[in-house]
mmCIF file of the N, C-alpha and C atoms, coordinates in Angstrom:
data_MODEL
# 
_entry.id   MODEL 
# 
loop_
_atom_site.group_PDB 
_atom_site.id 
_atom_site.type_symbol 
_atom_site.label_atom_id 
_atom_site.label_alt_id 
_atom_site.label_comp_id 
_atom_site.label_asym_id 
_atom_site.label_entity_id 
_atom_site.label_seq_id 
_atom_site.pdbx_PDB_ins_code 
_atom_site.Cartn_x 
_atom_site.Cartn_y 
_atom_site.Cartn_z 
_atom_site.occupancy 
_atom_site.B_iso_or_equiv 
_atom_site.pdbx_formal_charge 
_atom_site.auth_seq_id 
_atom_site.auth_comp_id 
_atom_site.auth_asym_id 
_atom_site.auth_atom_id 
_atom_site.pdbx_PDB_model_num 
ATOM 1   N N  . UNK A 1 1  ? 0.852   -1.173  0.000   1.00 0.00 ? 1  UNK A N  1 
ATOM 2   C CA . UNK A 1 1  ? 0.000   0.000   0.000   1.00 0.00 ? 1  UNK A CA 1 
ATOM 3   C C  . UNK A 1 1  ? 0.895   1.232   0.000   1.00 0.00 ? 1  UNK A C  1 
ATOM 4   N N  . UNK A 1 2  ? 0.555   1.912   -0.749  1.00 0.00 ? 2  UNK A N  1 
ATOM 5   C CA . UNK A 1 2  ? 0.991   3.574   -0.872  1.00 0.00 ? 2  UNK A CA 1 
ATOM 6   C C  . UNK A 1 2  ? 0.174   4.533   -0.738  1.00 0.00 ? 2  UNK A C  1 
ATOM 7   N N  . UNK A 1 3  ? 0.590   5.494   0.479   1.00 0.00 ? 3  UNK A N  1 
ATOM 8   C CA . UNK A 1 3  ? -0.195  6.634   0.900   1.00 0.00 ? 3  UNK A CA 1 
ATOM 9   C C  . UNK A 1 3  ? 0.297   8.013   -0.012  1.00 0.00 ? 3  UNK A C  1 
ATOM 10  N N  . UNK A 1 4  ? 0.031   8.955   -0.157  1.00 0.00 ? 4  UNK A N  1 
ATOM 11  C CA . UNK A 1 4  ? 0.183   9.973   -0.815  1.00 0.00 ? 4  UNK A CA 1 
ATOM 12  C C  . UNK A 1 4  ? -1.260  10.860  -0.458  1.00 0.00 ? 4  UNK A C  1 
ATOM 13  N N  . UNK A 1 5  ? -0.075  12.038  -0.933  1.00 0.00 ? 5  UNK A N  1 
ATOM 14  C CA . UNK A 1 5  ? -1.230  13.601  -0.384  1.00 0.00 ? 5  UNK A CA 1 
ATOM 15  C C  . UNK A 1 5  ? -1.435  14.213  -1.601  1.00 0.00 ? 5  UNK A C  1 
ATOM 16  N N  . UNK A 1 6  ? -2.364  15.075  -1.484  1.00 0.00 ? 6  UNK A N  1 
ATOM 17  C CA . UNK A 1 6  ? -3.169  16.253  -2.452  1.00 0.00 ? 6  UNK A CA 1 
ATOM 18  C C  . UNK A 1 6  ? -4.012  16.665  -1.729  1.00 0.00 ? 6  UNK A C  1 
ATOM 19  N N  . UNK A 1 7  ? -4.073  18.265  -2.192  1.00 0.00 ? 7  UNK A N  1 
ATOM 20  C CA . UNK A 1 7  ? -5.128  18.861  -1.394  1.00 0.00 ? 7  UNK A CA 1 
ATOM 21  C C  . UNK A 1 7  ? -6.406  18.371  -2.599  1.00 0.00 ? 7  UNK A C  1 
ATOM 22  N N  . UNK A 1 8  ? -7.241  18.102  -1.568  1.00 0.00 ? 8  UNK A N  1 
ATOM 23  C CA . UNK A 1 8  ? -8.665  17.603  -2.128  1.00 0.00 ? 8  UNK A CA 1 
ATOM 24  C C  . UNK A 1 8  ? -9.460  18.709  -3.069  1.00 0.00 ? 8  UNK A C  1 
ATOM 25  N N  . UNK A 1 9  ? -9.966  19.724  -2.167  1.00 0.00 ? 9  UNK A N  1 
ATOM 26  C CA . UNK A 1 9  ? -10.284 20.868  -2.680  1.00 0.00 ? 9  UNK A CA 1 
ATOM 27  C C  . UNK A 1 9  ? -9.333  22.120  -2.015  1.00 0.00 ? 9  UNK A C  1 
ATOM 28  N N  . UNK A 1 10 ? -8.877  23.233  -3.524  1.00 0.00 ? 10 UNK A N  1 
ATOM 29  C CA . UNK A 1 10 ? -8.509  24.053  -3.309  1.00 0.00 ? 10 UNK A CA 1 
ATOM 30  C C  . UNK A 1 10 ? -8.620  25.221  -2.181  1.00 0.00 ? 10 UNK A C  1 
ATOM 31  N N  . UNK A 1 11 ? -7.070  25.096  -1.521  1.00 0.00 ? 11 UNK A N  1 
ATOM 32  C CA . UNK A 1 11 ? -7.047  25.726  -0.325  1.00 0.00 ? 11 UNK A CA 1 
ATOM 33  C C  . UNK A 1 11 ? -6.905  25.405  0.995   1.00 0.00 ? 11 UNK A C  1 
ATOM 34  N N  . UNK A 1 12 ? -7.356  24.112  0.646   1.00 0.00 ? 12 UNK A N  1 
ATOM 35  C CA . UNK A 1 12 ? -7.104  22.544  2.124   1.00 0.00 ? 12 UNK A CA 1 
ATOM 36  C C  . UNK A 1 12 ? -5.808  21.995  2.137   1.00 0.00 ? 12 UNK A C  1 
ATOM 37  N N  . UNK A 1 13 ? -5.863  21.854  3.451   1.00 0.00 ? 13 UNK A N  1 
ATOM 38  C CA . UNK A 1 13 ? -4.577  21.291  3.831   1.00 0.00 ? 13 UNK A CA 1 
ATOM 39  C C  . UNK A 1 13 ? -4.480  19.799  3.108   1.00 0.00 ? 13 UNK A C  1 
ATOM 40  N N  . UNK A 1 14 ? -3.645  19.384  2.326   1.00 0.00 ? 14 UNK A N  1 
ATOM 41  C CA . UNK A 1 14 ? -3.265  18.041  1.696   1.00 0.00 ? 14 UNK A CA 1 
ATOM 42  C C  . UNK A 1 14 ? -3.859  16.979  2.414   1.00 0.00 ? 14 UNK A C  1 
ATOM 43  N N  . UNK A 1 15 ? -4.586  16.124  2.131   1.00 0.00 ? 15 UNK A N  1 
ATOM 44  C CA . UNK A 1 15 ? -5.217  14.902  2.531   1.00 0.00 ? 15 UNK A CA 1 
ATOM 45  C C  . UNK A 1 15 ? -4.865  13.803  1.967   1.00 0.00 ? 15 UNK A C  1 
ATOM 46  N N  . UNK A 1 16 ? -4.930  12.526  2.749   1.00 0.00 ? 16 UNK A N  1 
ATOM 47  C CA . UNK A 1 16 ? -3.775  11.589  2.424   1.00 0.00 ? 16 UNK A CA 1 
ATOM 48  C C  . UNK A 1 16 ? -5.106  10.800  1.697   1.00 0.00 ? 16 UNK A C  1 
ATOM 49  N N  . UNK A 1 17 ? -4.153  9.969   0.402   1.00 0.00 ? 17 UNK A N  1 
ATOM 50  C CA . UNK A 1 17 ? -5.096  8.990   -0.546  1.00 0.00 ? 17 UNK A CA 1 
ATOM 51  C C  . UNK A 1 17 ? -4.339  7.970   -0.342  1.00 0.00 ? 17 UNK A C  1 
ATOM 52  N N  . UNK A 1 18 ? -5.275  7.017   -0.172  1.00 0.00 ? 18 UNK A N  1 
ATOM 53  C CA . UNK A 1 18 ? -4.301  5.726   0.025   1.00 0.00 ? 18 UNK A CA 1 
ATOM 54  C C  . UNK A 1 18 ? -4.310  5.014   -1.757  1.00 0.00 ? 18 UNK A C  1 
ATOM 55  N N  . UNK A 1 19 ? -3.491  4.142   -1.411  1.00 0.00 ? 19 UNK A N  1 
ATOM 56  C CA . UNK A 1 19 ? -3.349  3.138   -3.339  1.00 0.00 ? 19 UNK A CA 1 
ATOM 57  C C  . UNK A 1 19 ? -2.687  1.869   -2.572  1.00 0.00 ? 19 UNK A C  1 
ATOM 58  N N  . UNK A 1 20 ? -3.647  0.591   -2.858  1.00 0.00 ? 20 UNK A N  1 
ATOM 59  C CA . UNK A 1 20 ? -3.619  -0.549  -2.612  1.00 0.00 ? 20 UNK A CA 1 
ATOM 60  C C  . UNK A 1 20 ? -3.428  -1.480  -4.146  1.00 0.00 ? 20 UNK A C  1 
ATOM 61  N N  . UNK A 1 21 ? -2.256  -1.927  -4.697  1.00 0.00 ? 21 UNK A N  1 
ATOM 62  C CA . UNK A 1 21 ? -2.697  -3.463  -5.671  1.00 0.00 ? 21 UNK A CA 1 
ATOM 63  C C  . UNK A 1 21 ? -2.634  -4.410  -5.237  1.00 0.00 ? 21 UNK A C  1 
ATOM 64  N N  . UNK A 1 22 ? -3.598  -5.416  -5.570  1.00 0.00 ? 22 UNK A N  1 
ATOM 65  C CA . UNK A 1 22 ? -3.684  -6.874  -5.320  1.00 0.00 ? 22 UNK A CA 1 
ATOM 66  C C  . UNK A 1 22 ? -3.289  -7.447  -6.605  1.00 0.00 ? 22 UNK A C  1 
ATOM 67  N N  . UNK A 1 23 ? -1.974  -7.872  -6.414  1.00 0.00 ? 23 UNK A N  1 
ATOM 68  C CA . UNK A 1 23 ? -1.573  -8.060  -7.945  1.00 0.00 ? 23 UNK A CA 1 
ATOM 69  C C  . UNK A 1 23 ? -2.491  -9.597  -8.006  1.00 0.00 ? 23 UNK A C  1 
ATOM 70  N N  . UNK A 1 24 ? -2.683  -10.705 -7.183  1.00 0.00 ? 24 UNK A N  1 
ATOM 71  C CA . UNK A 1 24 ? -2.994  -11.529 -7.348  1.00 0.00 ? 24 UNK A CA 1 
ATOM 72  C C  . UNK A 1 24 ? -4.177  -11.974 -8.137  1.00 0.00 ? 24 UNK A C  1 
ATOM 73  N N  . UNK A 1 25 ? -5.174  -10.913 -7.369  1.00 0.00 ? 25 UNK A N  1 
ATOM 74  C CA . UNK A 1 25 ? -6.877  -11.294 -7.831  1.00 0.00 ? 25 UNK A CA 1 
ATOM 75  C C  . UNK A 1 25 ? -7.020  -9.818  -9.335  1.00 0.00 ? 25 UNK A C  1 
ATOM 76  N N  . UNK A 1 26 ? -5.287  -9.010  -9.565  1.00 0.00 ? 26 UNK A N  1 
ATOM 77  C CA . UNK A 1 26 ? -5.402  -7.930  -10.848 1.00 0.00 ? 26 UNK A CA 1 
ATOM 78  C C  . UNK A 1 26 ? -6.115  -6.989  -10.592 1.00 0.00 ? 26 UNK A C  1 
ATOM 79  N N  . UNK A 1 27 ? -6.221  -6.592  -9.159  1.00 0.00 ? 27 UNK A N  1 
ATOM 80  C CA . UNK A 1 27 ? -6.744  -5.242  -9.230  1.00 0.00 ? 27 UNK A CA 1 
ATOM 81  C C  . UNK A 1 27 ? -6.161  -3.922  -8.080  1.00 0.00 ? 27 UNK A C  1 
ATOM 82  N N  . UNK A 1 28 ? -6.677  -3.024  -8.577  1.00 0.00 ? 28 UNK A N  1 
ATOM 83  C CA . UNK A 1 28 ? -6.516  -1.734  -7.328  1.00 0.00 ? 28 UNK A CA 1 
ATOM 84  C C  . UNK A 1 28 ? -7.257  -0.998  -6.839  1.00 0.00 ? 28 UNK A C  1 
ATOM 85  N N  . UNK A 1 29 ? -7.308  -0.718  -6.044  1.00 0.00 ? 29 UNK A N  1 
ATOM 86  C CA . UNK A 1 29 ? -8.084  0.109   -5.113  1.00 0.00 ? 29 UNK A CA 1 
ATOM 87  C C  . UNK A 1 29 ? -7.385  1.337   -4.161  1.00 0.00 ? 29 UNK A C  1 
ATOM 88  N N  . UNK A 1 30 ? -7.967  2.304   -4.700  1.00 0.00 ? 30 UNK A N  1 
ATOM 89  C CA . UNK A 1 30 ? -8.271  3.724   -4.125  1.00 0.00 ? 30 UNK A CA 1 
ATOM 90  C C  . UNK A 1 30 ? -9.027  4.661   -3.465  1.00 0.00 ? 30 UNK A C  1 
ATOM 91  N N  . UNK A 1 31 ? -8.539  4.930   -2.085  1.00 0.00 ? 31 UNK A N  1 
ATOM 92  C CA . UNK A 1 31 ? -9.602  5.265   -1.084  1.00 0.00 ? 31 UNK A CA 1 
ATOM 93  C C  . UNK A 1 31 ? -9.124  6.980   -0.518  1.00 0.00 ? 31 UNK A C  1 
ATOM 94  N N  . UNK A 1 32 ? -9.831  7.790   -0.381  1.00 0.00 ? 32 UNK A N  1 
ATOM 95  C CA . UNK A 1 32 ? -9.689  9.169   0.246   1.00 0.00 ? 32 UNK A CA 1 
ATOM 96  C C  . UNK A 1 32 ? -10.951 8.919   1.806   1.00 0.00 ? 32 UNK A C  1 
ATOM 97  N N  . UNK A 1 33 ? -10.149 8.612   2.494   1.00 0.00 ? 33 UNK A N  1 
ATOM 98  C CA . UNK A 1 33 ? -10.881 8.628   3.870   1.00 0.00 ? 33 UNK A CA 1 
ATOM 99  C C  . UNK A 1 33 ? -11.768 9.931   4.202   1.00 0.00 ? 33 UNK A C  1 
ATOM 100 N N  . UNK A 1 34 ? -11.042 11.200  3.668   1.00 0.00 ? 34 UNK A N  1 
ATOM 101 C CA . UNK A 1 34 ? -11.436 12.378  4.350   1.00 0.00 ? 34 UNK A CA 1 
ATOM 102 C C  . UNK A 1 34 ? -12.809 12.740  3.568   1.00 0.00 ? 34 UNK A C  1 
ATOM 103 N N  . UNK A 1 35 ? -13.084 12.234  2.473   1.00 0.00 ? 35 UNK A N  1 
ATOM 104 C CA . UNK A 1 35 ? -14.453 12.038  1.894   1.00 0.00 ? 35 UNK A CA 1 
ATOM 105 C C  . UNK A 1 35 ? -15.078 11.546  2.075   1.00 0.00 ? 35 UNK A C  1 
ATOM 106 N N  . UNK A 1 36 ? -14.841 10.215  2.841   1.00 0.00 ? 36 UNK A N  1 
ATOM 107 C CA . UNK A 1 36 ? -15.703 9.121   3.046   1.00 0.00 ? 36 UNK A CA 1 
ATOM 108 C C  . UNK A 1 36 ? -15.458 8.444   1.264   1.00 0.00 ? 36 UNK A C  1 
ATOM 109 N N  . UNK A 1 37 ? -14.397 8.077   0.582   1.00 0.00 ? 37 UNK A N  1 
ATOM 110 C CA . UNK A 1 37 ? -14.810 7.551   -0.942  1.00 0.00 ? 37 UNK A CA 1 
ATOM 111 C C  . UNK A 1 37 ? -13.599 6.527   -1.109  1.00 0.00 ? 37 UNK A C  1 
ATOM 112 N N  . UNK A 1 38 ? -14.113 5.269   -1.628  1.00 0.00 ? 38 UNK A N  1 
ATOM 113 C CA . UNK A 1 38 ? -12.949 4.838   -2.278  1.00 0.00 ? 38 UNK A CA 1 
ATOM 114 C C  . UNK A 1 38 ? -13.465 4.311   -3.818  1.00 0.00 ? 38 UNK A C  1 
ATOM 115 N N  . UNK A 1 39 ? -12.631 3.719   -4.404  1.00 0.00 ? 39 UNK A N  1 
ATOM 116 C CA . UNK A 1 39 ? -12.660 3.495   -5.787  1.00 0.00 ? 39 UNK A CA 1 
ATOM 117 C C  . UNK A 1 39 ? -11.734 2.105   -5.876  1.00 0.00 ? 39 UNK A C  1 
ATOM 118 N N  . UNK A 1 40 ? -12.092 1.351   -7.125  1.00 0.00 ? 40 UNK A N  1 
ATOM 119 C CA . UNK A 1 40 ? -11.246 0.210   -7.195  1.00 0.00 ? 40 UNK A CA 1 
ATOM 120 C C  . UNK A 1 40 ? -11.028 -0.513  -8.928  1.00 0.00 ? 40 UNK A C  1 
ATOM 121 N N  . UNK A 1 41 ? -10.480 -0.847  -9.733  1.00 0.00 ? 41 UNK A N  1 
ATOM 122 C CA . UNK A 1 41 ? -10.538 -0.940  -11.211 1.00 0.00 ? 41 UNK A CA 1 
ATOM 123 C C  . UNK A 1 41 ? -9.754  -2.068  -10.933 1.00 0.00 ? 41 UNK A C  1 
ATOM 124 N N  . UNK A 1 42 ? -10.080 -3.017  -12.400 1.00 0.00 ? 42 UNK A N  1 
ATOM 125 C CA . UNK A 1 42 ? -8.939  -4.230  -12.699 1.00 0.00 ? 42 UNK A CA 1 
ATOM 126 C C  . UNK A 1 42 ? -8.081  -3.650  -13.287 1.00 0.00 ? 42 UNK A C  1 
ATOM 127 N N  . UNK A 1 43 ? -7.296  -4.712  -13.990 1.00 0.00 ? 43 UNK A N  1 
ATOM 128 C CA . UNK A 1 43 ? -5.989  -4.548  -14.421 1.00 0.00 ? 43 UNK A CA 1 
ATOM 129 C C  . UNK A 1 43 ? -6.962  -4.585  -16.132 1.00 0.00 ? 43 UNK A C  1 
ATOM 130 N N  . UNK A 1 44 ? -7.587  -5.462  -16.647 1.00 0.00 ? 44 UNK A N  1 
ATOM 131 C CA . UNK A 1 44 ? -8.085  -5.828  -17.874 1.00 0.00 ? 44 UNK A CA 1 
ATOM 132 C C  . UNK A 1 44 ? -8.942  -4.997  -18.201 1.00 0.00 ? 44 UNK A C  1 
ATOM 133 N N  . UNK A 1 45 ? -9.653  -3.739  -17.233 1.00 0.00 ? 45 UNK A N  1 
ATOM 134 C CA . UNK A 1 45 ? -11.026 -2.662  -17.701 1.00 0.00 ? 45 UNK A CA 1 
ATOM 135 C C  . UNK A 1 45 ? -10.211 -1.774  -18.671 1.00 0.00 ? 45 UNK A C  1 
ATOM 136 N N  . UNK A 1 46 ? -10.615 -1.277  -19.449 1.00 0.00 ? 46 UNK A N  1 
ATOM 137 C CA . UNK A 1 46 ? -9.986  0.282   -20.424 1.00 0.00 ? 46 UNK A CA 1 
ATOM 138 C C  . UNK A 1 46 ? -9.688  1.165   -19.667 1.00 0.00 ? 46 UNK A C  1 
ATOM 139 N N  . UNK A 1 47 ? -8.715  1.639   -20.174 1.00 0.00 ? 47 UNK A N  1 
ATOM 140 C CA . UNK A 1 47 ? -8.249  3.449   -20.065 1.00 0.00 ? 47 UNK A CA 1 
ATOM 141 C C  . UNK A 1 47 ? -9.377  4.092   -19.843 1.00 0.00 ? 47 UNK A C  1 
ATOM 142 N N  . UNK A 1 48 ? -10.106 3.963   -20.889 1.00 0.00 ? 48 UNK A N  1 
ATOM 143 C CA . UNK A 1 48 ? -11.141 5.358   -20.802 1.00 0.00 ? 48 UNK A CA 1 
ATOM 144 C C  . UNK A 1 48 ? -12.281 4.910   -20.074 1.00 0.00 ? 48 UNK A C  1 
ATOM 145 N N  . UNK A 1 49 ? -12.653 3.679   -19.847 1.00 0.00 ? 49 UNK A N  1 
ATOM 146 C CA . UNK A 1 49 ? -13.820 3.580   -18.969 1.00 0.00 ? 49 UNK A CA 1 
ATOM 147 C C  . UNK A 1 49 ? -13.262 3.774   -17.524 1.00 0.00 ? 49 UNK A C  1 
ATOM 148 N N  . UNK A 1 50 ? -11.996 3.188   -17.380 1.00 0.00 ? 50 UNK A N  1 
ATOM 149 C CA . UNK A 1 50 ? -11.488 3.792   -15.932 1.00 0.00 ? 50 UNK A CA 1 
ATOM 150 C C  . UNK A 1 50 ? -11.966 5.151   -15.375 1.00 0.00 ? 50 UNK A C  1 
ATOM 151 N N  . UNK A 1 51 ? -11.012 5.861   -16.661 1.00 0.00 ? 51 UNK A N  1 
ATOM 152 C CA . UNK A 1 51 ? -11.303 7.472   -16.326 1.00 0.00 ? 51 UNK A CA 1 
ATOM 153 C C  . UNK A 1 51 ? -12.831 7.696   -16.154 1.00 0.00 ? 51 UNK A C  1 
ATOM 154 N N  . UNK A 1 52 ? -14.153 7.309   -17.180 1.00 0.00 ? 52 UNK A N  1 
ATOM 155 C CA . UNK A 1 52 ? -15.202 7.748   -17.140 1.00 0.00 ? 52 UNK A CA 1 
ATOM 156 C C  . UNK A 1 52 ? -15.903 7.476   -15.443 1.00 0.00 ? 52 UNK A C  1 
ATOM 157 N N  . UNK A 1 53 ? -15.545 6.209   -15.733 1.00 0.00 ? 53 UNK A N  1 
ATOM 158 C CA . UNK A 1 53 ? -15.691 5.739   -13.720 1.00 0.00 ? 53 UNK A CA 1 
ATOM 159 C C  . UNK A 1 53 ? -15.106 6.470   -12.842 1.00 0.00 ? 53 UNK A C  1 
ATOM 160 N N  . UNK A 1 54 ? -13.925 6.526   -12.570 1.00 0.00 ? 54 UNK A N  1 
ATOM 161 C CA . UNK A 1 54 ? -13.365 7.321   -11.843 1.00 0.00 ? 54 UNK A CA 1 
ATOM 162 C C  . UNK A 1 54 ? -14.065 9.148   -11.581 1.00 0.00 ? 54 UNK A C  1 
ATOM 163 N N  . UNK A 1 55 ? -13.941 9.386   -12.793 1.00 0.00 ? 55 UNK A N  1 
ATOM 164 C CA . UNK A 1 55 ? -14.552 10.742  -12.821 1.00 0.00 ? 55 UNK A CA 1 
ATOM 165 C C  . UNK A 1 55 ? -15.970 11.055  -12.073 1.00 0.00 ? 55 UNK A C  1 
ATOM 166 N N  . UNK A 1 56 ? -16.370 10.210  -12.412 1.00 0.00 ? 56 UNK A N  1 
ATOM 167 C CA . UNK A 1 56 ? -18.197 10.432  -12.297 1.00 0.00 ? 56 UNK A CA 1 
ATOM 168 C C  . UNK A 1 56 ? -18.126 9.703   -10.825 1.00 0.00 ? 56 UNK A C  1 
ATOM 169 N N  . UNK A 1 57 ? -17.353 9.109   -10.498 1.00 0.00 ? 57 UNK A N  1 
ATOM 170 C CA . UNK A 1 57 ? -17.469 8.588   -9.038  1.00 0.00 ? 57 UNK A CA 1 
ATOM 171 C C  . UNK A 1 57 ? -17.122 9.483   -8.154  1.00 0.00 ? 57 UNK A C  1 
ATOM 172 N N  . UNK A 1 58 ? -15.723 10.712  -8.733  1.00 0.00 ? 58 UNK A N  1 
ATOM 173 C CA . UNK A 1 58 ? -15.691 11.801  -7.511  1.00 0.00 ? 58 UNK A CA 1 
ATOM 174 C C  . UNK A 1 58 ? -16.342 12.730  -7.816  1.00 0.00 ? 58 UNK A C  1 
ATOM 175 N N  . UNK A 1 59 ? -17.046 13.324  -9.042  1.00 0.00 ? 59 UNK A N  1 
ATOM 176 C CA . UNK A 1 59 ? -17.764 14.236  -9.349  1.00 0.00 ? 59 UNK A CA 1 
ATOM 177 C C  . UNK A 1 59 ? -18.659 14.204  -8.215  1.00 0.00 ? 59 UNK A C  1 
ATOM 178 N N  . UNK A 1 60 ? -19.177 13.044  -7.302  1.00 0.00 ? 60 UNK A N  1 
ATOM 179 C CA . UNK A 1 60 ? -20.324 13.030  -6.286  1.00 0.00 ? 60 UNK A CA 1 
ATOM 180 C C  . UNK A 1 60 ? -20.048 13.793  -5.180  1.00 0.00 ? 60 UNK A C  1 
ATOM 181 N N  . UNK A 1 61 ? -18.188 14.021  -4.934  1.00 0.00 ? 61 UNK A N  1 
ATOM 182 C CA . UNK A 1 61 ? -18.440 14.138  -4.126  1.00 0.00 ? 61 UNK A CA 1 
ATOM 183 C C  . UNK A 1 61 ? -17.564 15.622  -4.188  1.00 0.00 ? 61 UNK A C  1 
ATOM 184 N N  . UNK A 1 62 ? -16.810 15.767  -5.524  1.00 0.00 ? 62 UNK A N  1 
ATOM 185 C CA . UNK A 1 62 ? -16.583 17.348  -5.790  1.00 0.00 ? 62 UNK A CA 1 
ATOM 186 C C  . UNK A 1 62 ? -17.073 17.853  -6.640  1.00 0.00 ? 62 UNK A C  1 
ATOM 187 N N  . UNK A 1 63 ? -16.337 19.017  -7.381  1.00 0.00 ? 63 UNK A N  1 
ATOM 188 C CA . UNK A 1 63 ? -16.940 19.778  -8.972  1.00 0.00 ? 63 UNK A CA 1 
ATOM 189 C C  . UNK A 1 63 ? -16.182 18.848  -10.030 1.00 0.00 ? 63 UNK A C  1 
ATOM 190 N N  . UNK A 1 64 ? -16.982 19.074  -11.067 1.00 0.00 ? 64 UNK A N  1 
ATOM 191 C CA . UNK A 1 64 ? -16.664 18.681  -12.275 1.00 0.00 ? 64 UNK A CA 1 
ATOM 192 C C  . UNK A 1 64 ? -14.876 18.876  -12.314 1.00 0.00 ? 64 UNK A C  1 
ATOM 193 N N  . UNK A 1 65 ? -14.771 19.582  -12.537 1.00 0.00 ? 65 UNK A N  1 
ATOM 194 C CA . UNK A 1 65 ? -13.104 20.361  -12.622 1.00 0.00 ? 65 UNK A CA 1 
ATOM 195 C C  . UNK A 1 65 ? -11.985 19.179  -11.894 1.00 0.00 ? 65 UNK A C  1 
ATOM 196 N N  . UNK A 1 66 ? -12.785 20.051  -10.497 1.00 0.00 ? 66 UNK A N  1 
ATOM 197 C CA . UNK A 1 66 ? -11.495 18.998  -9.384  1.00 0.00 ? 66 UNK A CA 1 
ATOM 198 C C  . UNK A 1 66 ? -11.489 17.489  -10.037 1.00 0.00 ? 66 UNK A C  1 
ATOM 199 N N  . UNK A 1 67 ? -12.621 16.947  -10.132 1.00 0.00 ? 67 UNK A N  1 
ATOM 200 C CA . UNK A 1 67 ? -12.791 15.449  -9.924  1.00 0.00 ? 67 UNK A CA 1 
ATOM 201 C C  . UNK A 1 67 ? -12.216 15.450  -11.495 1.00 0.00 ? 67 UNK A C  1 
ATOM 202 N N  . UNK A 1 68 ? -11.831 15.819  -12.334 1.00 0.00 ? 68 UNK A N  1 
ATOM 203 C CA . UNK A 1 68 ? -11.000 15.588  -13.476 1.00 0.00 ? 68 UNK A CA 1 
ATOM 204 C C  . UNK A 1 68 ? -9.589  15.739  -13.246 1.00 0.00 ? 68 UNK A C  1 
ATOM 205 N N  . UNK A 1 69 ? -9.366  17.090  -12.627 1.00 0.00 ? 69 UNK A N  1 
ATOM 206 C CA . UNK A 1 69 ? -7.520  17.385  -11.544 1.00 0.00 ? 69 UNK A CA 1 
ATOM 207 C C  . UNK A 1 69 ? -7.395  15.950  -11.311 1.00 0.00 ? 69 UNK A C  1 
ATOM 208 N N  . UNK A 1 70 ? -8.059  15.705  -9.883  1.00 0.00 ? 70 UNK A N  1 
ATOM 209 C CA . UNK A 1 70 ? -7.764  14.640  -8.964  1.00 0.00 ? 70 UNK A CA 1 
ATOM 210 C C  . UNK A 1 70 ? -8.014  12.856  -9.714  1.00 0.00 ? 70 UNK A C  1 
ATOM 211 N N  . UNK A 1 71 ? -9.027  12.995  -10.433 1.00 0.00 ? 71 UNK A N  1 
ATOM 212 C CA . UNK A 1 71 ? -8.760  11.948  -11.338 1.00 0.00 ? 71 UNK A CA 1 
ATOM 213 C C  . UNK A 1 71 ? -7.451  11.547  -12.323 1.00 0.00 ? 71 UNK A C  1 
ATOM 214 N N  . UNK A 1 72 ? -7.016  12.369  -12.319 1.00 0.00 ? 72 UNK A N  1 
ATOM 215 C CA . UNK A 1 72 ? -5.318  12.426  -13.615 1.00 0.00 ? 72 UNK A CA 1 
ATOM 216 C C  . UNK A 1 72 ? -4.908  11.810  -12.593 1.00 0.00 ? 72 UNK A C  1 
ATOM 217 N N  . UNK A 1 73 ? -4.401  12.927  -11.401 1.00 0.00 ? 73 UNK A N  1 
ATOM 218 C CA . UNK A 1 73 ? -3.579  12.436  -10.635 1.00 0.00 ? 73 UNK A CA 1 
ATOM 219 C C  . UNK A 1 73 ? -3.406  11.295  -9.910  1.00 0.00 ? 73 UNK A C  1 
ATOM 220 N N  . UNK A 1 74 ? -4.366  10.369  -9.066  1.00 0.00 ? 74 UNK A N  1 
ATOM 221 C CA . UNK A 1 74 ? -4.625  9.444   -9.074  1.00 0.00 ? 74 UNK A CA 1 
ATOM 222 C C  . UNK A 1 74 ? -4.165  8.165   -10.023 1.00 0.00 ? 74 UNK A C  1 
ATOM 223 N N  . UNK A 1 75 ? -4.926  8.052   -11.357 1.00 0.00 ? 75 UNK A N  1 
ATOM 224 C CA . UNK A 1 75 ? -4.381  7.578   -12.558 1.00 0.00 ? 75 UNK A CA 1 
ATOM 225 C C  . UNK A 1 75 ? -3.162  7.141   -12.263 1.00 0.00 ? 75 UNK A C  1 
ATOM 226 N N  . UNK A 1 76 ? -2.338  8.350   -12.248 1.00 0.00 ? 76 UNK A N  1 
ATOM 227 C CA . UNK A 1 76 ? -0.936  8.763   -12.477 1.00 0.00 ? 76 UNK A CA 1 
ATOM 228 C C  . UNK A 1 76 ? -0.102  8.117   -11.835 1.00 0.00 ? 76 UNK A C  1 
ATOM 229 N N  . UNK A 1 77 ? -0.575  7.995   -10.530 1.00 0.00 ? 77 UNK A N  1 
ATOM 230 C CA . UNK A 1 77 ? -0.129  7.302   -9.372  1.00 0.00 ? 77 UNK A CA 1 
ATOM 231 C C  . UNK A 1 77 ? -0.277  5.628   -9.110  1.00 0.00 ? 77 UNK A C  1 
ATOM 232 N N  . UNK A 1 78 ? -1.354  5.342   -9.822  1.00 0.00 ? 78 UNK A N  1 
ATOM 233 C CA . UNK A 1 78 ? -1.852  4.210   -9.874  1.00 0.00 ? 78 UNK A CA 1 
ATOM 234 C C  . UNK A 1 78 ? -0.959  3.185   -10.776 1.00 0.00 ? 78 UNK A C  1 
ATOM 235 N N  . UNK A 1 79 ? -0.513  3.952   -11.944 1.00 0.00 ? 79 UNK A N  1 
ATOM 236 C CA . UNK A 1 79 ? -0.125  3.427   -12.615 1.00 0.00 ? 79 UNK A CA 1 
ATOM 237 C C  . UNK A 1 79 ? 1.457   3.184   -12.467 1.00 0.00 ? 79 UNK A C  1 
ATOM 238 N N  . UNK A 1 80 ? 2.142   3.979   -11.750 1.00 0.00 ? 80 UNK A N  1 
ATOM 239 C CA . UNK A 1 80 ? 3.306   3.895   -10.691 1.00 0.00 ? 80 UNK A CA 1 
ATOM 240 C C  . UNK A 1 80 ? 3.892   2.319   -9.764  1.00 0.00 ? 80 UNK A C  1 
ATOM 241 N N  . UNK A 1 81 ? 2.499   1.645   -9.562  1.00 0.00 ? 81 UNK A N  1 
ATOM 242 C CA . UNK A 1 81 ? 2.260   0.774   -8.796  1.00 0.00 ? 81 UNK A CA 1 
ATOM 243 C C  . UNK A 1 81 ? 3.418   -0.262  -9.413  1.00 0.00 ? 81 UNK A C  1 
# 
């Protein structure tokens, strides 16, 4: 597991995102405690349905904008793994 920060919404103090792979069962999972949200994708789903998921999953719980920011970044990180 890998923890990492970003401020959630602009102006907040950095909040920690966790990033979990289970290489075994091919997948990952991504959780922001301070939202109450996590998220989780295989290894075999698409690029772009990731993103469309991803997006529309934090859009619930920010703006359009951020939850595209914080979606890259994430990604970004994920793919680090």
């Amino acid at each position: 597991m890998k923890i990492r920060k970003t401020p959630v919404v602009d102006g907040q103090a950095p909040t920690r995102v966790y990033l979990y792979e289970n290489r075994k069962e091919e997948y990952i999972l991504l959780a922001i405690p301070a939202l109450e949200w996590s998220f989780s994708f295989s290894y075999e789903e698409e690029t772009e349905e990731t993103v469309r998921r991803l997006e529309a999953s934090l859009e619930k719980r920010l703006g359009r904008e951020r939850a595209a920011l914080l979606a890259e970044q994430l990604l970004g990180w994920a793919r680090e793994m």
